[in-house]
TIDRENBA-812597 format. One record per residue: x, y, z of N, C-alpha, C, O, CB in turn; residue in three letters. Coordinates in steps of 0.05 Angstrom, whole numbers, padded with zeros to 5 digits, always signed. Glycine has a CB too. Example, Ala and Ser with C-alpha at 12.3 -4.5 7.8 and 13.67 -1.06 7.14 Angstrom:
+00264-00114+00156+00246-00090+00156+00264-00066+00156+00285-00066+00169+00226-00089+00181ALA+00257-00045+00142+00273-00021+00143+00258+00001+00157+00268+00023+00161+00282-00012+00114SER
***
This chain:
+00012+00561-00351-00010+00578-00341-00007+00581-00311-00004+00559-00300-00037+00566-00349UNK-00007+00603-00293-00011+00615-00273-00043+00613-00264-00062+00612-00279+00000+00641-00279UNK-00043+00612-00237-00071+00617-00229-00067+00633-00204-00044+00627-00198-00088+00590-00223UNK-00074+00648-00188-00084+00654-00156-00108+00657-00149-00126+00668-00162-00075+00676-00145UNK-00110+00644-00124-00129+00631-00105-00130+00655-00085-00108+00664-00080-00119+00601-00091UNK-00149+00665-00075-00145+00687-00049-00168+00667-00023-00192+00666-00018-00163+00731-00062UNK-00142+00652-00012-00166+00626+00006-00175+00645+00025-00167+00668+00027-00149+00593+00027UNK-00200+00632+00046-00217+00641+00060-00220+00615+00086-00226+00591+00083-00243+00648+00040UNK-00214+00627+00104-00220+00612+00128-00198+00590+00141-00202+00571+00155-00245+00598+00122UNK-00171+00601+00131-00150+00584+00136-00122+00597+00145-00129+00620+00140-00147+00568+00114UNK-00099+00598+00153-00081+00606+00158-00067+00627+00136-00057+00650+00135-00069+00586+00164UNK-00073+00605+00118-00050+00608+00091-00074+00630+00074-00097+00624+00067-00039+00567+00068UNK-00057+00660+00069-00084+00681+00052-00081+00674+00017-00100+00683+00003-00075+00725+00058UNK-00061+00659+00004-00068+00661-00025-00053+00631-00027-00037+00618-00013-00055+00692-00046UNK-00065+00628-00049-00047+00605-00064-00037+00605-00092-00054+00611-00109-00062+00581-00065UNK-00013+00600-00103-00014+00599-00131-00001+00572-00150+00018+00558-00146+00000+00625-00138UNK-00016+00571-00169-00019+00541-00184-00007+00550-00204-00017+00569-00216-00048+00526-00192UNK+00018+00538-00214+00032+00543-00236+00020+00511-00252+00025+00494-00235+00069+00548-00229UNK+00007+00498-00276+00000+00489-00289+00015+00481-00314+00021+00500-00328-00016+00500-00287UNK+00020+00464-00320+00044+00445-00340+00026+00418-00357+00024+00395-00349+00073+00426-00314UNK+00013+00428-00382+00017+00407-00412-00012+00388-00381-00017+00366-00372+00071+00384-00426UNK-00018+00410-00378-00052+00389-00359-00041+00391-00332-00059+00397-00317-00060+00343-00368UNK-00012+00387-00316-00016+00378-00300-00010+00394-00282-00020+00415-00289-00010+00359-00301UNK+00002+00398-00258-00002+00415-00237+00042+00420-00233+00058+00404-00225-00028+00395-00206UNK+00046+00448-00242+00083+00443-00248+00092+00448-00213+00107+00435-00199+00104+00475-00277UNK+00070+00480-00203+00085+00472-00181+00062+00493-00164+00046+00507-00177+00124+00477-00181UNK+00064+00493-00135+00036+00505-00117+00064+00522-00098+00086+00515-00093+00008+00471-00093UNK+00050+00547-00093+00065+00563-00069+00037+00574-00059+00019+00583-00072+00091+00591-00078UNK+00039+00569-00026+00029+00583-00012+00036+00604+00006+00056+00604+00019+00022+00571-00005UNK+00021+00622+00008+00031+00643+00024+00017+00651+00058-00005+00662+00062+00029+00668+00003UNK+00032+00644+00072+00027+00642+00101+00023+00615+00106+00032+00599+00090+00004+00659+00110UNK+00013+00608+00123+00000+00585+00136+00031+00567+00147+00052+00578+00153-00023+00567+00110UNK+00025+00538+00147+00040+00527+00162+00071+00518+00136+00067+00498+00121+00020+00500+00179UNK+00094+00530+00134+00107+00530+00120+00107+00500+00106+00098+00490+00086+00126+00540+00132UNK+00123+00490+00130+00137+00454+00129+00115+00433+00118+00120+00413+00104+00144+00441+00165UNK+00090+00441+00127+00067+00432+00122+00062+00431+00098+00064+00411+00084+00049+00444+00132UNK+00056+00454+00091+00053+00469+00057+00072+00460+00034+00067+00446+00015+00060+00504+00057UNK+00095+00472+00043+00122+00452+00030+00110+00426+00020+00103+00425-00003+00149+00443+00057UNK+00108+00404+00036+00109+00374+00038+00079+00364+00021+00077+00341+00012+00109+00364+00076UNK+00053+00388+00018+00035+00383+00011+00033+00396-00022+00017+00389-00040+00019+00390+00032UNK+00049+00412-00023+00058+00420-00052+00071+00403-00064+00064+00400-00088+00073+00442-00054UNK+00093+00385-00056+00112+00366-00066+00097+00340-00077+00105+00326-00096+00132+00360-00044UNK+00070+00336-00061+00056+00313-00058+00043+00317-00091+00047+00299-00107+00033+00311-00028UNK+00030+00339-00096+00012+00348-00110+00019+00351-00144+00004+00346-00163+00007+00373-00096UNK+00052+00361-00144+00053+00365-00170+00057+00338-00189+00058+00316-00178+00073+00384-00173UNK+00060+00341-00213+00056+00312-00229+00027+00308-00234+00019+00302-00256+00067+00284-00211UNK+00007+00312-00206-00018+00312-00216-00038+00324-00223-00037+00349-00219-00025+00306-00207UNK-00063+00314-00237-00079+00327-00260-00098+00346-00235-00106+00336-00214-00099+00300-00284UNK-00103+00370-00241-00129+00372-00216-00147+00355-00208-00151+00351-00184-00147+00388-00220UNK-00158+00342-00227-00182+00327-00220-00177+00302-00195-00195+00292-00181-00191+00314-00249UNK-00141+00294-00193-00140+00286-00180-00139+00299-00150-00151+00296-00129-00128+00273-00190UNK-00125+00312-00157-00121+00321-00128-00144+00333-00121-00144+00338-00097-00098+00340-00123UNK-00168+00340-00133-00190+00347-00124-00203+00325-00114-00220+00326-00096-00204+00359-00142UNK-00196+00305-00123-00213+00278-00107-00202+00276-00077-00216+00270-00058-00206+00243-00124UNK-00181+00280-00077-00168+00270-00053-00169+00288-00031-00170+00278-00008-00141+00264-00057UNK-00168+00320-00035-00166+00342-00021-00191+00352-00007-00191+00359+00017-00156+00360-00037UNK-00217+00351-00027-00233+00355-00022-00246+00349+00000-00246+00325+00007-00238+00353-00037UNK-00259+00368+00015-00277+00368+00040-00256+00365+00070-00267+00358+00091-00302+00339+00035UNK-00226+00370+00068-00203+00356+00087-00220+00392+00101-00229+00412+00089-00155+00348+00073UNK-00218+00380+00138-00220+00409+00149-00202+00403+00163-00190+00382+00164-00246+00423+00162UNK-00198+00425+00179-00166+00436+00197-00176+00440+00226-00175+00463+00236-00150+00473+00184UNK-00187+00417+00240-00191+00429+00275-00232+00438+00271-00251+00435+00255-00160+00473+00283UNK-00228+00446+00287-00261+00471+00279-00273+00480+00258-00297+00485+00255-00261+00498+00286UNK-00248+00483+00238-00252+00500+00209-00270+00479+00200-00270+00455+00205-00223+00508+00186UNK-00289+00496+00181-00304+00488+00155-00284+00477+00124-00291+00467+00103-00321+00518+00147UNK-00256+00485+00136-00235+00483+00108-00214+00479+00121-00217+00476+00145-00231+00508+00086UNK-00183+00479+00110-00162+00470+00107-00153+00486+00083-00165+00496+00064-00163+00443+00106UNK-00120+00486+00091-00111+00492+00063-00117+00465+00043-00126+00470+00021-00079+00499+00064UNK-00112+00445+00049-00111+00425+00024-00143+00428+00016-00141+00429-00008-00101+00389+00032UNK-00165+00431+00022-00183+00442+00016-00188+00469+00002-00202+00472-00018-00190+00441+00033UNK-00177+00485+00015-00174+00499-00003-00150+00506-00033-00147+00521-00052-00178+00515+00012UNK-00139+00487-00022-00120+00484-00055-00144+00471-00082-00147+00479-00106-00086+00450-00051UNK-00159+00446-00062-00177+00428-00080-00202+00458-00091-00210+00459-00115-00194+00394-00056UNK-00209+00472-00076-00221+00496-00092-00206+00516-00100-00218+00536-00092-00241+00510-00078UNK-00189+00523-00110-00167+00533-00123-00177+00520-00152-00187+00533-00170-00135+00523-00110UNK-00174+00497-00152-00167+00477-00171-00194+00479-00186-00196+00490-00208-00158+00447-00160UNK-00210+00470-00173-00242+00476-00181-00249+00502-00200-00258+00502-00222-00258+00482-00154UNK-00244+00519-00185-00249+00555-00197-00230+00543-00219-00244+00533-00237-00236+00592-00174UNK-00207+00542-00223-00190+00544-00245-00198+00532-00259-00199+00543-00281-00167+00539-00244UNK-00208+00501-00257-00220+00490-00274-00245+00494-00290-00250+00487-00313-00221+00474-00266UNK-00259+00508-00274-00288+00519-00289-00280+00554-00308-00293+00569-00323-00318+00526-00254UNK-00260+00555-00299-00256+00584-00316-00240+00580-00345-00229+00598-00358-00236+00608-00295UNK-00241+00553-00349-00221+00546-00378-00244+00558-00397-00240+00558-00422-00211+00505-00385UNK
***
């Protein structure tokens, strides 16, 4: 299963969640901090959302109200409530 995210208030403008048998197969972001993104996608797959929603959740970036890893963790959320 495919998902896209259209984030708000962060570098990076979309995200997308490719989804594997529950668990998370693989995350691309588009814009934001490449190397960053890279290293935080790698971290992520293997796991179930719920986890990475524990962990991601509420992370902000400087000033921001959000973050991408924040907003991956609501990515995850929406996707999860739309099953």
């Amino acid at each position: 299963m495919k998902y896209s995210y259209r984030t708000q208030g962060t570098c990076s403008r979309e995200i997308e969640i490719e989804m594997e048998d529950g668990k998370i197969a693989d995350v691309r972001f588009a814009g934001g901090c490449h190397g960053n993104l890279q290293g935080l996608s790698a971290l992520v797959k293997g796991q179930t959302p719920e986890e990475v929603i524990e962990k991601l959740n509420g992370i902000k970036c400087g000033n921001k109200e959000t973050s991408c890893p924040d907003q991956l963790a609501r990515a995850l959320q929406e996707m999860s409530a739309q099953k």
